[in-house]
Biopython code that builds the backbone (N, CA, C, O; Angstrom):
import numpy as np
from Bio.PDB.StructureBuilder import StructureBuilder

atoms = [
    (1, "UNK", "N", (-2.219, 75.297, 115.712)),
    (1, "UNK", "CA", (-2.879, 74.754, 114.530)),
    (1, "UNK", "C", (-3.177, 73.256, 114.709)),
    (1, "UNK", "O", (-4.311, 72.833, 114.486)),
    (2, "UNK", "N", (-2.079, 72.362, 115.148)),
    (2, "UNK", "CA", (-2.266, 71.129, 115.590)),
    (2, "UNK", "C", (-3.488, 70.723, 116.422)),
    (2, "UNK", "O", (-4.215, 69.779, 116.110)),
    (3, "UNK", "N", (-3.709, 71.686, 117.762)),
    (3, "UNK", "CA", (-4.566, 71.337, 118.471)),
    (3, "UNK", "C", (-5.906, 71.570, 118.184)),
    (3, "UNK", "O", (-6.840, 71.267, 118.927)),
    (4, "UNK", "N", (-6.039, 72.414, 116.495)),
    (4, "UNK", "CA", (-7.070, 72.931, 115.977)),
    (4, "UNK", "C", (-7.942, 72.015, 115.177)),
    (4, "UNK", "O", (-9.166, 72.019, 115.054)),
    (5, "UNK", "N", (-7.208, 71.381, 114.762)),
    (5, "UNK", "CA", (-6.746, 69.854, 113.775)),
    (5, "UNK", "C", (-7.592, 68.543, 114.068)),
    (5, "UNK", "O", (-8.348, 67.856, 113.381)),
    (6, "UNK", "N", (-7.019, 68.471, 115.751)),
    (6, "UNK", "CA", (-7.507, 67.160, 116.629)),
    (6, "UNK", "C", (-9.076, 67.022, 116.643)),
    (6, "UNK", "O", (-9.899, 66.139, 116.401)),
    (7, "UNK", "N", (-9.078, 68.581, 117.123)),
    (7, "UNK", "CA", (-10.877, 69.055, 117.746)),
    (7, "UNK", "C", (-11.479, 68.758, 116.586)),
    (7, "UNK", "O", (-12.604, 68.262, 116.649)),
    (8, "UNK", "N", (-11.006, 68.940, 115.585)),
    (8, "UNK", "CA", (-11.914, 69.277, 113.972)),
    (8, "UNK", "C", (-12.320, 67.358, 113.936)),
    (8, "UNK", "O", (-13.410, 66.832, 113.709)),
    (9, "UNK", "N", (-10.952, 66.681, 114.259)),
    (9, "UNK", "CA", (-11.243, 65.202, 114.125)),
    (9, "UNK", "C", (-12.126, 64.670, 114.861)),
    (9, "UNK", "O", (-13.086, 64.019, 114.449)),
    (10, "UNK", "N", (-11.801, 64.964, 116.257)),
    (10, "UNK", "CA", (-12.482, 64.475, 117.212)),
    (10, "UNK", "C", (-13.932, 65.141, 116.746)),
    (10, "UNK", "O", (-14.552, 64.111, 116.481)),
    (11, "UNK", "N", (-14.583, 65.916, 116.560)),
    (11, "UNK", "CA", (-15.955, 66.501, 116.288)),
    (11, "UNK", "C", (-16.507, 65.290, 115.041)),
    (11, "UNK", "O", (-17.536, 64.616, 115.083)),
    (12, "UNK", "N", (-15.531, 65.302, 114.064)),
    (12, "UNK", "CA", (-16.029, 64.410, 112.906)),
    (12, "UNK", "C", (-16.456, 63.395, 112.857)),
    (12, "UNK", "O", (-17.477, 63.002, 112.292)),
    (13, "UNK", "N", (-15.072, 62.400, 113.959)),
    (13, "UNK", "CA", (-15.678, 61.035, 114.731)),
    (13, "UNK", "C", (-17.198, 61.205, 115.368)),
    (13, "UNK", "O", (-18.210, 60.556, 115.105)),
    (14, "UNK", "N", (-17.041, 62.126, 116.148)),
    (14, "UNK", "CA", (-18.448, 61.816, 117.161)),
    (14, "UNK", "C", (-19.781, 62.115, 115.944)),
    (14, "UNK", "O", (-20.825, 61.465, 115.900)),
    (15, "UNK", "N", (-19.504, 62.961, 115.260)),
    (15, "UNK", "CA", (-20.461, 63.304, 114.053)),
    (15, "UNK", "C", (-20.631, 61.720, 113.182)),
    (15, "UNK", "O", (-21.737, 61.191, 113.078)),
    (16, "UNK", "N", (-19.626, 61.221, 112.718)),
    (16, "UNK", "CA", (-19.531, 59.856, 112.512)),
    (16, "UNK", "C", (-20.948, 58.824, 113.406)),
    (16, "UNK", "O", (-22.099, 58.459, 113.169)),
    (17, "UNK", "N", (-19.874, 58.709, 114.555)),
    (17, "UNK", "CA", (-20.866, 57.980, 115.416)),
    (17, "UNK", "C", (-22.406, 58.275, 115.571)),
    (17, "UNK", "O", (-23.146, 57.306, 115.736)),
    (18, "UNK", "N", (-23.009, 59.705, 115.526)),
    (18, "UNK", "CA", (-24.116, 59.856, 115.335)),
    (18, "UNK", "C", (-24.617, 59.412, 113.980)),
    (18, "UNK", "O", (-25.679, 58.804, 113.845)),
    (19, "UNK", "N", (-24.023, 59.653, 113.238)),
    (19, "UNK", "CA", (-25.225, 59.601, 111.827)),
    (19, "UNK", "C", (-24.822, 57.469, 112.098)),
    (19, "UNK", "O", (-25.684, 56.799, 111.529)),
    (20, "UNK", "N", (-23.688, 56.574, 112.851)),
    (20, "UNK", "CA", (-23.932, 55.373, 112.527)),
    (20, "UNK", "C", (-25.006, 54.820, 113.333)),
    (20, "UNK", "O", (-25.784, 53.895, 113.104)),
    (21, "UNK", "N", (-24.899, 55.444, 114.133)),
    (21, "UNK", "CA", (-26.352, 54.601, 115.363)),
    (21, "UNK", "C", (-27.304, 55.259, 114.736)),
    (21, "UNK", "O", (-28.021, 54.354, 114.309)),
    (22, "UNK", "N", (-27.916, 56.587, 114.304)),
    (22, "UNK", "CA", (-28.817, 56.758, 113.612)),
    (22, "UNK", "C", (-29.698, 56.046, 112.279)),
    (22, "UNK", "O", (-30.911, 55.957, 112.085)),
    (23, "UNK", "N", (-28.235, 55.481, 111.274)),
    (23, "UNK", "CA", (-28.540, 54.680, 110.282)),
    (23, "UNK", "C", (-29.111, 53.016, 111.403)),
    (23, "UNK", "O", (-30.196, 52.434, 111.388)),
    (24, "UNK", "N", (-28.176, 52.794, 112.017)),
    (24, "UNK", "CA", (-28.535, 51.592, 112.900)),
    (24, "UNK", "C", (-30.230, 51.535, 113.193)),
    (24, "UNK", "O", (-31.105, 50.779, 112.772)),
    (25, "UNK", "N", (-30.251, 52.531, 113.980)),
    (25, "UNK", "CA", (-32.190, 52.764, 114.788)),
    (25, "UNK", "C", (-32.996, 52.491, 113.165)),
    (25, "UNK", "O", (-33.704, 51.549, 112.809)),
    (26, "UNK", "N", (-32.512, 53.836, 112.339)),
    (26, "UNK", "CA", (-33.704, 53.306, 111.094)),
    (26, "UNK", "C", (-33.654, 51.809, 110.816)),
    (26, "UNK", "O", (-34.693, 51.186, 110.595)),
    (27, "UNK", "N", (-32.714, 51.349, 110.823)),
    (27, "UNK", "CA", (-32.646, 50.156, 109.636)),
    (27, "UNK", "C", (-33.433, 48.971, 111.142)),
    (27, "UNK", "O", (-34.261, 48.138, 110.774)),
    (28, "UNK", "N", (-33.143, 49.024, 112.396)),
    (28, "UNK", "CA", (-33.653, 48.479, 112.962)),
    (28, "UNK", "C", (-35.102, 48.343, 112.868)),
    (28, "UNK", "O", (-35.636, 47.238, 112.774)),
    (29, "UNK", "N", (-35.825, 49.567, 112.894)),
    (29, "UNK", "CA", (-37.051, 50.082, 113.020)),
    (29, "UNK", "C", (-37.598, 49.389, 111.859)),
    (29, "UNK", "O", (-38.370, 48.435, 111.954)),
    (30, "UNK", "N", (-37.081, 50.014, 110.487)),
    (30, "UNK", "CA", (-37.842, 49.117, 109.369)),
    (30, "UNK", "C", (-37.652, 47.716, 109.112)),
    (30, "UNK", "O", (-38.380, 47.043, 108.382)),
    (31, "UNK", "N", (-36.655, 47.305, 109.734)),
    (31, "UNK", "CA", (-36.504, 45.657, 109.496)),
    (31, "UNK", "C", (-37.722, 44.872, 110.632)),
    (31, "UNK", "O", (-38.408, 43.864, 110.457)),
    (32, "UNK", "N", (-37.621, 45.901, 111.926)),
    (32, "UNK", "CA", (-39.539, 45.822, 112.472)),
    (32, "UNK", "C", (-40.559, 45.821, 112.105)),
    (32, "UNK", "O", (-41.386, 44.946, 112.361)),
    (33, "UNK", "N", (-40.740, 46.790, 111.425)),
    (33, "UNK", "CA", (-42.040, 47.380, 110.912)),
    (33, "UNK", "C", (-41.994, 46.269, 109.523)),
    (33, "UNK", "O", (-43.080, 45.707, 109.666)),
    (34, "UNK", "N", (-41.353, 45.648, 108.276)),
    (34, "UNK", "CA", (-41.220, 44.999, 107.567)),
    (34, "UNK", "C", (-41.824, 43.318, 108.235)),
    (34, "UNK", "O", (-42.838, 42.762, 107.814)),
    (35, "UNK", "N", (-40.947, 42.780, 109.290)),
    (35, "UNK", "CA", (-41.081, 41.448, 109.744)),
    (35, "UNK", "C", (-42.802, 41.578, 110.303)),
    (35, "UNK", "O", (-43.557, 40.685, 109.918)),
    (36, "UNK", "N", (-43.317, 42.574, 111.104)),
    (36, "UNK", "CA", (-44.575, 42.924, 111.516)),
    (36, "UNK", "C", (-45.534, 42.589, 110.484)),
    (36, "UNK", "O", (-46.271, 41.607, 110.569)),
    (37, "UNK", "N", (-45.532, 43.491, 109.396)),
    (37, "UNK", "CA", (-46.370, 43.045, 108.220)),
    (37, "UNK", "C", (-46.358, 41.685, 107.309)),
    (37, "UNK", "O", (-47.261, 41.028, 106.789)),
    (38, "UNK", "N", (-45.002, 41.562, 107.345)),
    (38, "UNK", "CA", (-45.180, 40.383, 106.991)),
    (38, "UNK", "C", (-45.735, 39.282, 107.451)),
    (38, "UNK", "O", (-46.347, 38.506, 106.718)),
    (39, "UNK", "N", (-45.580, 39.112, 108.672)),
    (39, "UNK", "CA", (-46.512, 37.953, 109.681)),
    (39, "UNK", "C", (-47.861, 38.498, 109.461)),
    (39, "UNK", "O", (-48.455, 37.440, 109.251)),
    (40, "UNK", "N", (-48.562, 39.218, 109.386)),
    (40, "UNK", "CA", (-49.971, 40.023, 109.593)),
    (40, "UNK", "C", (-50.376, 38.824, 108.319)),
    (40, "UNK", "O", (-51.512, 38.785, 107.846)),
]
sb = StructureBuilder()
sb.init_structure("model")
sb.init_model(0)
sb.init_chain("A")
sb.init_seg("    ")
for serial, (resi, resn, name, xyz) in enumerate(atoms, 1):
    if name == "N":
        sb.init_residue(resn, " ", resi, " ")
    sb.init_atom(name, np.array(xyz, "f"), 0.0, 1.0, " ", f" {name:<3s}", serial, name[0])
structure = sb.get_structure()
């Protein structure tokens, strides 16, 4: 059960880590696309 436990964590973290670099890329992208237009 323990070792059932870990995997469930360890999956959550890495699930974690995806959706944070994901939020990261958007917010990068539109803080691009924002500074772009604004200079225009």
């Amino acid at each position: 059960m323990e070792e059932m436990g870990s995997l469930v964590l360890a999956e959550v973290m890495l699930w974690l880590i995806y959706i944070a670099m994901g939020v990261a890329l958007v917010v990068t992208v539109v803080s691009a696309i924002r500074s772009f237009w604004l200079n225009k």
